[in-house]
HTML snippet that shows the backbone in 3Dmol.js (N, CA, C, O; Angstrom):
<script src="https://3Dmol.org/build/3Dmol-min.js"></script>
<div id="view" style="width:600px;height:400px;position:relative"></div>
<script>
const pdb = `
ATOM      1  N   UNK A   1     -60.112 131.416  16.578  1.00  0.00           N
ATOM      2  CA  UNK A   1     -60.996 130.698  17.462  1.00  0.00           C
ATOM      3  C   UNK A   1     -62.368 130.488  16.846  1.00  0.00           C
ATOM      4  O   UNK A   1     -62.990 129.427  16.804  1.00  0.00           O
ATOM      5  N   UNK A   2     -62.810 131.906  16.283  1.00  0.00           N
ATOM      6  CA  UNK A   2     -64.091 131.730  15.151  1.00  0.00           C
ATOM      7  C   UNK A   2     -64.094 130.352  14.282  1.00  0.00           C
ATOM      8  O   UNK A   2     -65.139 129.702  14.303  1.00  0.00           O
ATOM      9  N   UNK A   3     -63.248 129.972  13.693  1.00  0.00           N
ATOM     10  CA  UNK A   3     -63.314 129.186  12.447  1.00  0.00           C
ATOM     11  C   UNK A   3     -63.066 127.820  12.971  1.00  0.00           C
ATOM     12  O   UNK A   3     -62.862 126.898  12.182  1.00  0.00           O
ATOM     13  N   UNK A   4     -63.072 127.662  14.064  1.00  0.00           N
ATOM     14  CA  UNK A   4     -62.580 125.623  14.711  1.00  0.00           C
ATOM     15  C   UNK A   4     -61.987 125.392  13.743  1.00  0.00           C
ATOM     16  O   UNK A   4     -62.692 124.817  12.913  1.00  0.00           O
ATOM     17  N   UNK A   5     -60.519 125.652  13.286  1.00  0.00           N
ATOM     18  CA  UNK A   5     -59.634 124.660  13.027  1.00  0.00           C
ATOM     19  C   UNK A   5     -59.159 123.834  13.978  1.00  0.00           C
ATOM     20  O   UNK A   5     -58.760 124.282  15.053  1.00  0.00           O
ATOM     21  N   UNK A   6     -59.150 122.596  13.703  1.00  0.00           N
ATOM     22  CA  UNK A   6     -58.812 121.959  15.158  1.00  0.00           C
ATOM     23  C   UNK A   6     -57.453 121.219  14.945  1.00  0.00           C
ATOM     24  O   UNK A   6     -56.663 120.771  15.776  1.00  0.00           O
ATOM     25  N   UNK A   7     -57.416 121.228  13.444  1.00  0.00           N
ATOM     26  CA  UNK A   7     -55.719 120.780  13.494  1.00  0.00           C
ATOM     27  C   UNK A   7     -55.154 121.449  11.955  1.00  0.00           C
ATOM     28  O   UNK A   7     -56.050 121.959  11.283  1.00  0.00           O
ATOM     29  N   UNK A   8     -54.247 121.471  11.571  1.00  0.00           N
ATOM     30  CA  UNK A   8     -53.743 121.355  10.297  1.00  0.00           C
ATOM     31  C   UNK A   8     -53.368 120.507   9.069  1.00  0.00           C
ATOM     32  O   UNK A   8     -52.280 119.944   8.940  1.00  0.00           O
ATOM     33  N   UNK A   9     -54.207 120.477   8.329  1.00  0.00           N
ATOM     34  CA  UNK A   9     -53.482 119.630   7.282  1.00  0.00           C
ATOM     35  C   UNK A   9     -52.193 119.591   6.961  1.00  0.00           C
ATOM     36  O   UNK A   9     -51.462 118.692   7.378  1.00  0.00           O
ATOM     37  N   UNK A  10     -51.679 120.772   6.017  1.00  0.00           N
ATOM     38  CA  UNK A  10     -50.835 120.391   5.509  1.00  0.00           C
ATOM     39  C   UNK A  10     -49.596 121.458   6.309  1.00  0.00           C
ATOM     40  O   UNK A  10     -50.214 122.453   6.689  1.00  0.00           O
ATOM     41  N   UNK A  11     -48.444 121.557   6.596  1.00  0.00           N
ATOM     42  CA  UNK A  11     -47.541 122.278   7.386  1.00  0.00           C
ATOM     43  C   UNK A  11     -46.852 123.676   7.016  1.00  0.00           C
ATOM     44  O   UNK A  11     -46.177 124.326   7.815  1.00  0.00           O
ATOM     45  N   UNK A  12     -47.064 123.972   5.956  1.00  0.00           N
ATOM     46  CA  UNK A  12     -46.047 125.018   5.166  1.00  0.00           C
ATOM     47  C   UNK A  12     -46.947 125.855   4.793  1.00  0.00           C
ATOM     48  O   UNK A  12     -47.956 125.450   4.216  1.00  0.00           O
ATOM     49  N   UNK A  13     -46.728 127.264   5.072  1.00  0.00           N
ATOM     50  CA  UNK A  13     -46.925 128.662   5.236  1.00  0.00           C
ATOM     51  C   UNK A  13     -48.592 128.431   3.952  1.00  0.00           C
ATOM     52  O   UNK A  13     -49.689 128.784   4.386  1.00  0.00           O
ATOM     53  N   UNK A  14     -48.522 128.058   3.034  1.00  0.00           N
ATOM     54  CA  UNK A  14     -50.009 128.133   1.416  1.00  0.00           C
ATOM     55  C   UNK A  14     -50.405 127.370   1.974  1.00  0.00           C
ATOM     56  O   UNK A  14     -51.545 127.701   2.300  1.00  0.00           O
ATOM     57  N   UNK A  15     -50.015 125.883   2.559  1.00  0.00           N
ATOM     58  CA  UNK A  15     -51.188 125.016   3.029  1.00  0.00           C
ATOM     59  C   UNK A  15     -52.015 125.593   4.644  1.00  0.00           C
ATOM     60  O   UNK A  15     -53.235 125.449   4.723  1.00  0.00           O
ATOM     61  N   UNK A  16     -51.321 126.156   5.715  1.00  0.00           N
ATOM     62  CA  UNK A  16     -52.128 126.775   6.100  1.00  0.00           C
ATOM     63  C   UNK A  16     -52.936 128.156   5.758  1.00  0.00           C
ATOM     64  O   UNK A  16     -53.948 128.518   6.358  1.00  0.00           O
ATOM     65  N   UNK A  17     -52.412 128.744   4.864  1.00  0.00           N
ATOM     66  CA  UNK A  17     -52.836 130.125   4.224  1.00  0.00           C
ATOM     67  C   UNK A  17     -54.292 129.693   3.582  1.00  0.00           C
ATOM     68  O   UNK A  17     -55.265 130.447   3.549  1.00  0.00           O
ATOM     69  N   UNK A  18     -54.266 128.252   3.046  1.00  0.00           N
ATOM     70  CA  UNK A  18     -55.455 127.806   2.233  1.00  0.00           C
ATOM     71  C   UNK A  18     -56.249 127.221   2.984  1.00  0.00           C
ATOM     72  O   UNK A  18     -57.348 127.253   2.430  1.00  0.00           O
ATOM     73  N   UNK A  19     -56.314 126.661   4.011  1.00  0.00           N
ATOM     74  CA  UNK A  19     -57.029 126.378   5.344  1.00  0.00           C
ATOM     75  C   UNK A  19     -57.935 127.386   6.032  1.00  0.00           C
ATOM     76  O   UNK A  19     -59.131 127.340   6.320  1.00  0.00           O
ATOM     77  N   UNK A  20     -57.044 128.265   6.198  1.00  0.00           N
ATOM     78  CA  UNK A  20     -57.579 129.669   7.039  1.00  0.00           C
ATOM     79  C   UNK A  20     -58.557 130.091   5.850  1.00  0.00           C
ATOM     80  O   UNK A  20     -59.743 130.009   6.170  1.00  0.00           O
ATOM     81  N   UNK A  21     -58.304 130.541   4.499  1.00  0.00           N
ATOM     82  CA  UNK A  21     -59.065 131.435   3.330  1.00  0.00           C
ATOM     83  C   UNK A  21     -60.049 130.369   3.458  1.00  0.00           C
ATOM     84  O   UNK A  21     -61.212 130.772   3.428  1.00  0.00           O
ATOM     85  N   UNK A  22     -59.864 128.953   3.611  1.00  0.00           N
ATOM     86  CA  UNK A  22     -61.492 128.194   3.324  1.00  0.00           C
ATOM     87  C   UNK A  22     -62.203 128.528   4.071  1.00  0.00           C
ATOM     88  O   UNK A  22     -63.266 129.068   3.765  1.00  0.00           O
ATOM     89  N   UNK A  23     -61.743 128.255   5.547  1.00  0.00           N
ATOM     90  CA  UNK A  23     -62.796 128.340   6.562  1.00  0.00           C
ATOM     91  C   UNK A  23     -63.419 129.577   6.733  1.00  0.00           C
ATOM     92  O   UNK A  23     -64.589 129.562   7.114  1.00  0.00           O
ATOM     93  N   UNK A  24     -62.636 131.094   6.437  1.00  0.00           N
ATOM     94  CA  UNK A  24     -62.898 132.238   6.393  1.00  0.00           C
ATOM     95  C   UNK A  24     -64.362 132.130   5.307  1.00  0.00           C
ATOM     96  O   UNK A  24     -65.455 132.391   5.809  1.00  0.00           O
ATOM     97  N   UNK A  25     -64.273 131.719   3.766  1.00  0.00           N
ATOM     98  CA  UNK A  25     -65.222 132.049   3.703  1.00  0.00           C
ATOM     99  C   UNK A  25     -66.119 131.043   3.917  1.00  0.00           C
ATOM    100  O   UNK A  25     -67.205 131.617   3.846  1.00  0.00           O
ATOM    101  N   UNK A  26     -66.320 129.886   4.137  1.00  0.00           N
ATOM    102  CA  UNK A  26     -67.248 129.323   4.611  1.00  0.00           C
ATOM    103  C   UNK A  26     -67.975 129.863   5.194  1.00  0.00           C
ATOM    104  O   UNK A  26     -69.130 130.090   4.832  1.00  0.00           O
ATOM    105  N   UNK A  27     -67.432 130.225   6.321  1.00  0.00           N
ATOM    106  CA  UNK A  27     -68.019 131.399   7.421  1.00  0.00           C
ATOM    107  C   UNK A  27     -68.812 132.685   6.867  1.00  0.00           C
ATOM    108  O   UNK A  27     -69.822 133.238   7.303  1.00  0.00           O
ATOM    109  N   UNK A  28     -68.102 132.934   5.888  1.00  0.00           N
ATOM    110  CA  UNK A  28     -69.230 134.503   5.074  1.00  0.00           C
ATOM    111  C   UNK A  28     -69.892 133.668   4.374  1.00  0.00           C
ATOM    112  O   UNK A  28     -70.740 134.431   3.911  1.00  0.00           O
ATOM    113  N   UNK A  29     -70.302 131.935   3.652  1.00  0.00           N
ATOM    114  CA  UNK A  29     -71.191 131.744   3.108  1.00  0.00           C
ATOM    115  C   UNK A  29     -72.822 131.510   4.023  1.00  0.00           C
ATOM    116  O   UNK A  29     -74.018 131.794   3.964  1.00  0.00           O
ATOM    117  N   UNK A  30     -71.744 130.749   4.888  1.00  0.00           N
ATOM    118  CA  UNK A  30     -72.979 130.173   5.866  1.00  0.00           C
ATOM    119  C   UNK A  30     -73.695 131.935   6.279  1.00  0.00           C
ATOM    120  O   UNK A  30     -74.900 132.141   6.136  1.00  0.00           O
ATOM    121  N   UNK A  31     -72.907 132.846   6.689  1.00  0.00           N
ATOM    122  CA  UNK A  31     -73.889 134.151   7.582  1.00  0.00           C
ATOM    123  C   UNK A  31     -74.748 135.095   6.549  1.00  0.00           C
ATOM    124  O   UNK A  31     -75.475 136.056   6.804  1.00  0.00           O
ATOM    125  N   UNK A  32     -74.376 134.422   5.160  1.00  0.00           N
ATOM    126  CA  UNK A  32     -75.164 135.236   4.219  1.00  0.00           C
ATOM    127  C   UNK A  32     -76.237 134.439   4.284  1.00  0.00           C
ATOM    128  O   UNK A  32     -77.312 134.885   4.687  1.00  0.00           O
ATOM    129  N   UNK A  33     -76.035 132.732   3.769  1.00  0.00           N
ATOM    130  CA  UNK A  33     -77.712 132.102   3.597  1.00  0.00           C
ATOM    131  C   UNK A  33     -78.225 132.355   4.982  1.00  0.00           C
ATOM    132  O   UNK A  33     -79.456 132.379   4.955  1.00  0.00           O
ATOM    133  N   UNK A  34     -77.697 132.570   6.289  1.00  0.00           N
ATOM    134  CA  UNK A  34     -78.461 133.200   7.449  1.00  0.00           C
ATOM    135  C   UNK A  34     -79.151 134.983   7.294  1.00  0.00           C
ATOM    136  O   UNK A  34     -80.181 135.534   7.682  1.00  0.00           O
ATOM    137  N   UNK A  35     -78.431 135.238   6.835  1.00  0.00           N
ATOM    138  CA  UNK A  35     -79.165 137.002   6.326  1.00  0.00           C
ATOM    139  C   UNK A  35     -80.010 136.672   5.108  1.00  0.00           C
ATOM    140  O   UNK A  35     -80.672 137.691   4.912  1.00  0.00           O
ATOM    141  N   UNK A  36     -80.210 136.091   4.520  1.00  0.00           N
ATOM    142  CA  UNK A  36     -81.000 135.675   3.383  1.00  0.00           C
ATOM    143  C   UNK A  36     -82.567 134.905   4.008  1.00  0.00           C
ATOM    144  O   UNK A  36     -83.670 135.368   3.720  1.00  0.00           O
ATOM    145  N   UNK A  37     -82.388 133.797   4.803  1.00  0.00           N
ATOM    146  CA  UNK A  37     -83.431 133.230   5.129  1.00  0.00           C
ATOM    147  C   UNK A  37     -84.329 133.803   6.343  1.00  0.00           C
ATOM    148  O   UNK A  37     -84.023 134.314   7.421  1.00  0.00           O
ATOM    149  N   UNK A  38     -85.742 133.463   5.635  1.00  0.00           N
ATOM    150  CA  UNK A  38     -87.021 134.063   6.635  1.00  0.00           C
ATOM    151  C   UNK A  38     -86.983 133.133   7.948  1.00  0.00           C
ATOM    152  O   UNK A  38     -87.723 133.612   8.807  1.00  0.00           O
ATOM    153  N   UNK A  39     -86.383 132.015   8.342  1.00  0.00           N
ATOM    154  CA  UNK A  39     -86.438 131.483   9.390  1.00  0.00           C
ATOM    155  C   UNK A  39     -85.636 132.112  10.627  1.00  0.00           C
ATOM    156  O   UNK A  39     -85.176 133.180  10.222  1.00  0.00           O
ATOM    157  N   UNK A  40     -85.314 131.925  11.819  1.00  0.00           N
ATOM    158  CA  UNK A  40     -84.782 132.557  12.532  1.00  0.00           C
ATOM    159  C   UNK A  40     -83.397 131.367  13.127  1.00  0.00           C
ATOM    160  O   UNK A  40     -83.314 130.671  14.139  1.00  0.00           O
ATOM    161  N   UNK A  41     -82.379 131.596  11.840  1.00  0.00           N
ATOM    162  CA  UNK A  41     -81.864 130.298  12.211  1.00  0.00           C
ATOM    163  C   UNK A  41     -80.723 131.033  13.074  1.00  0.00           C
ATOM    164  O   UNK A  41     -80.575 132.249  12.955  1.00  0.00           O
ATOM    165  N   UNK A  42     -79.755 130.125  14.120  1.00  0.00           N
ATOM    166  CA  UNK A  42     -78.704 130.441  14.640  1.00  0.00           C
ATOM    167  C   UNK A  42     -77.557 129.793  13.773  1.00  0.00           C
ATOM    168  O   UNK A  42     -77.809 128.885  12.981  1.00  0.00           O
ATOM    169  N   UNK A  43     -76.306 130.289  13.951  1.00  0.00           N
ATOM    170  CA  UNK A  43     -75.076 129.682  13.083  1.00  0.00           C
ATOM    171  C   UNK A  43     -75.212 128.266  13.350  1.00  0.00           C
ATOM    172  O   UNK A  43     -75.658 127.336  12.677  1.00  0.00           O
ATOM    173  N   UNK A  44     -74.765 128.337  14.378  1.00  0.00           N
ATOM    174  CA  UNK A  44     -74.604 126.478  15.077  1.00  0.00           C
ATOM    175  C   UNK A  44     -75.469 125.581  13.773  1.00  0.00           C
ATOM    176  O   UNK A  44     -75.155 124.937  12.772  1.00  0.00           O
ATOM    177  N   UNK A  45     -76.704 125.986  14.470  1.00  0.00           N
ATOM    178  CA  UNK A  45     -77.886 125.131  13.915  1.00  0.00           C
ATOM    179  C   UNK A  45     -78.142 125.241  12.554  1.00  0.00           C
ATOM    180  O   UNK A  45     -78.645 124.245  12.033  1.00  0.00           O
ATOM    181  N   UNK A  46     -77.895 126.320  11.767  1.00  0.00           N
ATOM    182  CA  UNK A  46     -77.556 126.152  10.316  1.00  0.00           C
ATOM    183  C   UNK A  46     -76.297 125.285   9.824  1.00  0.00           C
ATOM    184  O   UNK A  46     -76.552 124.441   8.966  1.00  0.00           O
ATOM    185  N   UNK A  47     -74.907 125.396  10.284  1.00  0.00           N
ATOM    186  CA  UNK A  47     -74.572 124.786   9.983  1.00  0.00           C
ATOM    187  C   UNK A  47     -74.725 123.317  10.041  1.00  0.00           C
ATOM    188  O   UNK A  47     -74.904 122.862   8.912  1.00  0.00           O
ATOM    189  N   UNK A  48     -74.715 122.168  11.233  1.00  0.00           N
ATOM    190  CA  UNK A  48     -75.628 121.177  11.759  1.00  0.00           C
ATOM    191  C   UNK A  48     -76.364 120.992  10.807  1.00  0.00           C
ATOM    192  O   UNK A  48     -75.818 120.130  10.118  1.00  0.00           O
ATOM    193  N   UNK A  49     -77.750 121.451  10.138  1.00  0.00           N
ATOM    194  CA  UNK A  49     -78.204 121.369   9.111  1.00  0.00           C
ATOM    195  C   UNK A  49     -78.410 120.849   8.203  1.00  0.00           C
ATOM    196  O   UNK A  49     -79.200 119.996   7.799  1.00  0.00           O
ATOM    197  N   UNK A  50     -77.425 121.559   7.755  1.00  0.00           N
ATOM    198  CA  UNK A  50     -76.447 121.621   6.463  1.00  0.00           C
ATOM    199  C   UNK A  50     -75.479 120.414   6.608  1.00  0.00           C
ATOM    200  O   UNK A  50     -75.738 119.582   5.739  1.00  0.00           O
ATOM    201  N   UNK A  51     -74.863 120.188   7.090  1.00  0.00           N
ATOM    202  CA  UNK A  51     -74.096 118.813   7.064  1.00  0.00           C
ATOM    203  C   UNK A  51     -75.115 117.788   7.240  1.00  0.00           C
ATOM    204  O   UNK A  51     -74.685 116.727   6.788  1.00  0.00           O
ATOM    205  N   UNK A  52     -76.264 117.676   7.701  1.00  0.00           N
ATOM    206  CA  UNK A  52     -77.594 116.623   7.766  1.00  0.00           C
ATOM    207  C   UNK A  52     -77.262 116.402   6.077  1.00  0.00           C
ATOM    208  O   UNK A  52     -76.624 115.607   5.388  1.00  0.00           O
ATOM    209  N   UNK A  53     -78.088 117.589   5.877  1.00  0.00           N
ATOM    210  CA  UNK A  53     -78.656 117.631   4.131  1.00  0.00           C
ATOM    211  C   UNK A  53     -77.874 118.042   3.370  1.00  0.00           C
ATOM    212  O   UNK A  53     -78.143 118.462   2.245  1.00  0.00           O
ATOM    213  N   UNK A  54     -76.798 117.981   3.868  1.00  0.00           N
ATOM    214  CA  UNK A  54     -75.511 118.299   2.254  1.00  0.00           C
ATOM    215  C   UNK A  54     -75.862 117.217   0.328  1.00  0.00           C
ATOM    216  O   UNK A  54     -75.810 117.533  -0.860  1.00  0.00           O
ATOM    217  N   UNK A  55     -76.181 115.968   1.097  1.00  0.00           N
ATOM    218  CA  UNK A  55     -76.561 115.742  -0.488  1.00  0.00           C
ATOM    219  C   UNK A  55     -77.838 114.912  -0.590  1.00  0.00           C
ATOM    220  O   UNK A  55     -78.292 113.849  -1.013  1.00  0.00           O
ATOM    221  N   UNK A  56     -78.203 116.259   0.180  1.00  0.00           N
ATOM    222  CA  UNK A  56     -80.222 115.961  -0.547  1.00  0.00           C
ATOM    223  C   UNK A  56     -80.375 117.331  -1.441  1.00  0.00           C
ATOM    224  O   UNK A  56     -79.942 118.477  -1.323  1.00  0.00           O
ATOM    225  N   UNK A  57     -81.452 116.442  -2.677  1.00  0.00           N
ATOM    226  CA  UNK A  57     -80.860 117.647  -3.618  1.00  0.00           C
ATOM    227  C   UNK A  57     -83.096 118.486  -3.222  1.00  0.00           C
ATOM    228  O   UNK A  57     -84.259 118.104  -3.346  1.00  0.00           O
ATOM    229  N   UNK A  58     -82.498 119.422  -2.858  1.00  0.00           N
ATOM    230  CA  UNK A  58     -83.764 120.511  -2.144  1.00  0.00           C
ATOM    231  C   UNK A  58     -83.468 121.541  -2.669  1.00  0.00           C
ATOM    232  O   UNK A  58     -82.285 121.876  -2.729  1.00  0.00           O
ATOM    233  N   UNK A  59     -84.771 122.552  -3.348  1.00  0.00           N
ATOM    234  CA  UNK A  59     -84.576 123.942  -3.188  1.00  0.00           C
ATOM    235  C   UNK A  59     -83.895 124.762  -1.817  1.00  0.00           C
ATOM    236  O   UNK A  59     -84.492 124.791  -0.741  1.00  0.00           O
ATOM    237  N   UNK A  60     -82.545 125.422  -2.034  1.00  0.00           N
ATOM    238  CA  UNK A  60     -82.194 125.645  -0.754  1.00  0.00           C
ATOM    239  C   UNK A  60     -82.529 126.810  -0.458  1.00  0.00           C
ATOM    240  O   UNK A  60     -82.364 127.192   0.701  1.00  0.00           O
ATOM    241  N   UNK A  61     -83.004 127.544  -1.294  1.00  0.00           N
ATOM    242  CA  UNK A  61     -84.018 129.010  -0.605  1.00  0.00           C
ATOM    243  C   UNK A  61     -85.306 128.736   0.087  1.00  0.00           C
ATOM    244  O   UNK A  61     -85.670 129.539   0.946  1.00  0.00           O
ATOM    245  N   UNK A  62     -86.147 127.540  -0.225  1.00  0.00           N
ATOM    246  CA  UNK A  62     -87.079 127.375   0.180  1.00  0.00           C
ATOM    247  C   UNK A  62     -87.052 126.712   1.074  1.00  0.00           C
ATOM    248  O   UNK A  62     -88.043 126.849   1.791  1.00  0.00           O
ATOM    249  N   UNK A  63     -86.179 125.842   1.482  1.00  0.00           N
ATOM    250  CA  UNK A  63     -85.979 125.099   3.227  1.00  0.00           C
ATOM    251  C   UNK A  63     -85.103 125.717   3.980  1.00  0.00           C
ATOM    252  O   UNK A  63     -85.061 125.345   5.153  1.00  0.00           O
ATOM    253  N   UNK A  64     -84.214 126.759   3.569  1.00  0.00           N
ATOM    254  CA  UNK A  64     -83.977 128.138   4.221  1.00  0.00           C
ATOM    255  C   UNK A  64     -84.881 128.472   4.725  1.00  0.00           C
ATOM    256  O   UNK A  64     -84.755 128.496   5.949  1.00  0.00           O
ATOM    257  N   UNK A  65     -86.287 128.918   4.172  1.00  0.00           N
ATOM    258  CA  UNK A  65     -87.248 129.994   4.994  1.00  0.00           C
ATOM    259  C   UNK A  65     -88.119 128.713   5.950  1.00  0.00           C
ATOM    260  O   UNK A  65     -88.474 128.798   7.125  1.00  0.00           O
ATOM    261  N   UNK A  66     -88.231 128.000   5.367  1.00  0.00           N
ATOM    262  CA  UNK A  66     -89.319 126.792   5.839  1.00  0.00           C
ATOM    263  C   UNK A  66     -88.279 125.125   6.146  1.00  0.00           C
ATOM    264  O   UNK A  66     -88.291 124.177   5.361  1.00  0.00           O
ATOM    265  N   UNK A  67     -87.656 125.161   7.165  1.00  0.00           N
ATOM    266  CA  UNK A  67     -86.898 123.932   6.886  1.00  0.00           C
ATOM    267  C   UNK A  67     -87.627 123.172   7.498  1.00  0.00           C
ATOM    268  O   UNK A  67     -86.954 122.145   7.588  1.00  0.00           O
ATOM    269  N   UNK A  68     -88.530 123.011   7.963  1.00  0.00           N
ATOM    270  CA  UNK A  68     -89.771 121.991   9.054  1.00  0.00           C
ATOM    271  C   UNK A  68     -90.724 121.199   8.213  1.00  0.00           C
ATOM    272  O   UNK A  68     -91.212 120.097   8.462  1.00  0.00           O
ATOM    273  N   UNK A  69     -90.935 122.151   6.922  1.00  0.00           N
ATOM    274  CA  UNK A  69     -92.309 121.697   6.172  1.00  0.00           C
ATOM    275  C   UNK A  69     -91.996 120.335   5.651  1.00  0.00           C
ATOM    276  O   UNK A  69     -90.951 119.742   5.919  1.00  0.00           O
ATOM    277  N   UNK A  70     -92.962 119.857   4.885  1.00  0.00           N
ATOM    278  CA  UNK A  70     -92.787 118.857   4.291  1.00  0.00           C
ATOM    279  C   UNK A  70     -92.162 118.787   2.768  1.00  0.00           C
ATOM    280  O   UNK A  70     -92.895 119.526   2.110  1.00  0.00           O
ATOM    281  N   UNK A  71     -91.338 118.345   2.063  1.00  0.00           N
ATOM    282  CA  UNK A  71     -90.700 118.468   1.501  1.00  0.00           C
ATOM    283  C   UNK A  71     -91.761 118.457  -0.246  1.00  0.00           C
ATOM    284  O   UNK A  71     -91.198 117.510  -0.796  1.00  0.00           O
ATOM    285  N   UNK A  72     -92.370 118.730  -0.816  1.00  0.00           N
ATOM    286  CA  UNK A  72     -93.163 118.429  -2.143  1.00  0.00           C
ATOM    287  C   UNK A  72     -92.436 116.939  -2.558  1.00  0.00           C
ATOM    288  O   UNK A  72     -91.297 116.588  -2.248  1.00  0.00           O
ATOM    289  N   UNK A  73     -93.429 116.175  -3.346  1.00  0.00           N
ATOM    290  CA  UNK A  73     -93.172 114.626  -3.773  1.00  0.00           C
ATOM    291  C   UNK A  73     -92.493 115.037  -5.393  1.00  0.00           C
ATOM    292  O   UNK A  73     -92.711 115.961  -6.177  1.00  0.00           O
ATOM    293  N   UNK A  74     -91.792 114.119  -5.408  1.00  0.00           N
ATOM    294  CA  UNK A  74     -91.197 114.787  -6.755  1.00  0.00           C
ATOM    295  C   UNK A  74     -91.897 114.414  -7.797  1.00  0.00           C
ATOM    296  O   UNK A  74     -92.653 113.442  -7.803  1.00  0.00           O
ATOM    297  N   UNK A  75     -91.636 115.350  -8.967  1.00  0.00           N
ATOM    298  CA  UNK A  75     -92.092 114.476 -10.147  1.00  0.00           C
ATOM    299  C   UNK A  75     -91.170 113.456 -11.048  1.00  0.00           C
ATOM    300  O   UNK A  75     -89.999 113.439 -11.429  1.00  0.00           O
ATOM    301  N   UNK A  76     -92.377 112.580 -11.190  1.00  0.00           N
ATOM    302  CA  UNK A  76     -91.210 111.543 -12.443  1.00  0.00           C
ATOM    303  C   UNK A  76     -91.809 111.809 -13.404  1.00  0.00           C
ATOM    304  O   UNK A  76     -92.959 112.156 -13.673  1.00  0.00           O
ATOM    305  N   UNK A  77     -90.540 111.532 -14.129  1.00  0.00           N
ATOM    306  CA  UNK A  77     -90.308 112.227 -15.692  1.00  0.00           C
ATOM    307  C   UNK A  77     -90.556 111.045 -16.077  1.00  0.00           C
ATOM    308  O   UNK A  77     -91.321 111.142 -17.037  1.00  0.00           O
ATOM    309  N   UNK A  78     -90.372 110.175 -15.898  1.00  0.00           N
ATOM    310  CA  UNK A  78     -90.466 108.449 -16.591  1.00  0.00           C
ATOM    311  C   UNK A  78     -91.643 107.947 -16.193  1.00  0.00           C
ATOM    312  O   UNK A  78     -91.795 108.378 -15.050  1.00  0.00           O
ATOM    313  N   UNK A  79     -92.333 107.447 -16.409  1.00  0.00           N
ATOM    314  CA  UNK A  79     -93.009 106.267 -16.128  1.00  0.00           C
ATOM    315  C   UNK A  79     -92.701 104.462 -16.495  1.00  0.00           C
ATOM    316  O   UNK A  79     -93.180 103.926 -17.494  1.00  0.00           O
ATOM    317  N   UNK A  80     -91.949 103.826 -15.621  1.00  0.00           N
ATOM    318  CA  UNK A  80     -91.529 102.521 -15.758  1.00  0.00           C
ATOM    319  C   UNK A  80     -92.879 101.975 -16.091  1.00  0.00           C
ATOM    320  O   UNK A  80     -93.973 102.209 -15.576  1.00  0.00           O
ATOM    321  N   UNK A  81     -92.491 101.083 -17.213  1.00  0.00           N
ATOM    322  CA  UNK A  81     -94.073  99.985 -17.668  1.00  0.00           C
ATOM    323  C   UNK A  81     -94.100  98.507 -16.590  1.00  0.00           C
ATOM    324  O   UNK A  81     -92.904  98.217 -16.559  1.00  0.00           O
ATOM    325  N   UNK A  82     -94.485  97.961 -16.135  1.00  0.00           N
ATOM    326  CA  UNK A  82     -95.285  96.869 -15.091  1.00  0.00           C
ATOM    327  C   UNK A  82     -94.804  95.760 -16.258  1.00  0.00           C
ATOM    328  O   UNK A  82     -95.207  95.900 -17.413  1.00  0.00           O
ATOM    329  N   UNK A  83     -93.943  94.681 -15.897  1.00  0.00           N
ATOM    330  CA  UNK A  83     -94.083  93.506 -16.422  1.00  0.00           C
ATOM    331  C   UNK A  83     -94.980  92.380 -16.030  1.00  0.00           C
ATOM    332  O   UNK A  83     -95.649  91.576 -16.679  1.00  0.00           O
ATOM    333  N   UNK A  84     -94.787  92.573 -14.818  1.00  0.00           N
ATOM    334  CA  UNK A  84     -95.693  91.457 -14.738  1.00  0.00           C
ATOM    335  C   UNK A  84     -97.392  91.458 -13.955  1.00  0.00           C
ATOM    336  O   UNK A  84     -98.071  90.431 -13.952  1.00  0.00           O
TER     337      UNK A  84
END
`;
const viewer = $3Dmol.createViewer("view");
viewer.addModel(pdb, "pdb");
viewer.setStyle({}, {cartoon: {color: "spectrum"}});
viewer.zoomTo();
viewer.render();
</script>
């Protein structure tokens, strides 16, 4: 009930065996970056999150403790030259 599987992929004894082991540790990844971060996050809302910002590329220790702030402007390594 912990892990919302809500259906099965694949039918035979390894494809659910490999279903269950994902979601299992998903579940110990997500409650560690929650024991890790200074914010006071709940599961729900970490995960939620995290599927927002799955591919924004962020320090994820540092919007762990601070996920509100403003994000630093990046640096460019290039400078494009102005044609016209």
């Amino acid at each position: 009930q912990l892990l919302h599987i809500k259906s099965f992929i694949g039918t035979s004894e390894n494809a659910v065996m490999i279903q269950i082991w994902t979601a299992l540790i998903t579940i110990l990844v997500l409650k560690y970056l929650k024991a890790l971060a200074q914010y006071g996050w709940r599961l729900s809302n970490l995960v939620a999150f995290i599927r927002l910002n799955m591919f924004v590329k962020i320090h994820l220790q540092k919007w762990l403790d601070k996920p509100f702030d403003e994000p630093p402007e990046p640096v460019q390594k290039y400078i494009q030259g102005v044609l016209f």
